[in-house]
Every structure is written in C-alpha cells, then in structure tokens.
C-alpha positions in Angstrom: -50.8 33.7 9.6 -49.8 33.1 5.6 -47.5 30.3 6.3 -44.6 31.8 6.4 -42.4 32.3 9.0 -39.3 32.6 10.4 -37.8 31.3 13.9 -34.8 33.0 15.3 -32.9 30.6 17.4 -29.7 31.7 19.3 -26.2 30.1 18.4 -26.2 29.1 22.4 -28.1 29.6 26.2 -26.3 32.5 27.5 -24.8 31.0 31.2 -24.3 27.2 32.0 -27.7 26.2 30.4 -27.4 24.6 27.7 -29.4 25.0 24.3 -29.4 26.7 20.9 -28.9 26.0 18.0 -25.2 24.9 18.2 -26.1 22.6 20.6 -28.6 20.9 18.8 -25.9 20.2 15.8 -23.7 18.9 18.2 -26.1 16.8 19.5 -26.8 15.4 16.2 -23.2 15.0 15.4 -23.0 17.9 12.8 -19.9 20.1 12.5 -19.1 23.4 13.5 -16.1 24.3 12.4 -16.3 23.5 8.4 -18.1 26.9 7.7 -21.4 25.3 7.0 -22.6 25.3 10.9 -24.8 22.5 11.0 -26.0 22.3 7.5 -25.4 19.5 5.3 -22.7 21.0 2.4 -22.3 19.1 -1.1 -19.2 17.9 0.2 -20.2 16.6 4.1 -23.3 14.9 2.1 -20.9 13.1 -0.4 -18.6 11.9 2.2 -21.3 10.0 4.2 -22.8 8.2 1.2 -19.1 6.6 0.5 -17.6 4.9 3.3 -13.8 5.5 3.8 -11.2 3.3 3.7 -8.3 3.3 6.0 -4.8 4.1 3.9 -1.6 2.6 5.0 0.9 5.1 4.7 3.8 2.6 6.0 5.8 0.2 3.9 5.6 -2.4 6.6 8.2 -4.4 4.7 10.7 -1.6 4.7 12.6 -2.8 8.1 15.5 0.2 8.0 15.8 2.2 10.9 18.0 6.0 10.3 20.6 6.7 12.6 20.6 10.1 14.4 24.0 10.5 12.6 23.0 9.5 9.3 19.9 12.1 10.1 22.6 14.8 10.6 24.4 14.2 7.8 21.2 15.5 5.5 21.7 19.7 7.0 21.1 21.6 3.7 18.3 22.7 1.6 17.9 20.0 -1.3 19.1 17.7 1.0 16.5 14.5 0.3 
C-alpha cells in the first residue's frame, strides 16, 4: 500500500517444473556458484567491462621433448 514491498521468490519449482529464482539467473547467464547468487559483485561487474585476453602459457619455440627416464631421474623433494 506504502510502496514498499517485498516478493519472496523460491531458489527453484519444487518437481520437474521449472522456475525460481535460480532459474531466472541461469537463464540470464548469471552465476551460481561465486557466492553472490545472481547478483552482480564488484568483481563479476569489473570483469565484464574489460575484455580478456587469451595468455599463452607455452613457449612454442621450446621444441624439447623429456624422456620418461630423464622424468625418473628427478624422485626427490627439491628435485626441479
């Protein structure tokens, strides 16, 4: 009556239907499982403004290739 409110809407449709709330952020391709469940955090809302860049973690000019016996040779803690 005031304007203000509040709407309870359940995490998910008990049964094979689907709905809720989790559904919805799935739906809009929000994530579940960072502890934020479907709201935008500081860090989710950073990450979308800057686009990421793929990082090559191979040396493709590094052409070496480790035997399994050289592999075994390297058994001991501090071994590097």
């Amino acid at each position: 009556q005031d304007g203000c409110s509040l709407k309870f809407d359940h995490p998910v449709v008990p049964g094979l239907t689907k709905g809720g709330w989790m559904e919805k952020v799935k739906e809009q391709g929000g994530e579940l499982t960072d502890g934020f469940w479907g709201t935008r955090s500081l860090i989710s809302a950073s990450s979308e403004t800057n686009s990421l860049s793929v990082v090559n973690m191979i040396n493709n000019d590094v052409k070496r290739i480790i035997t399994e016996e050289e592999l075994s040779q390297h058994n001991k803690d501090g071994d590097a």
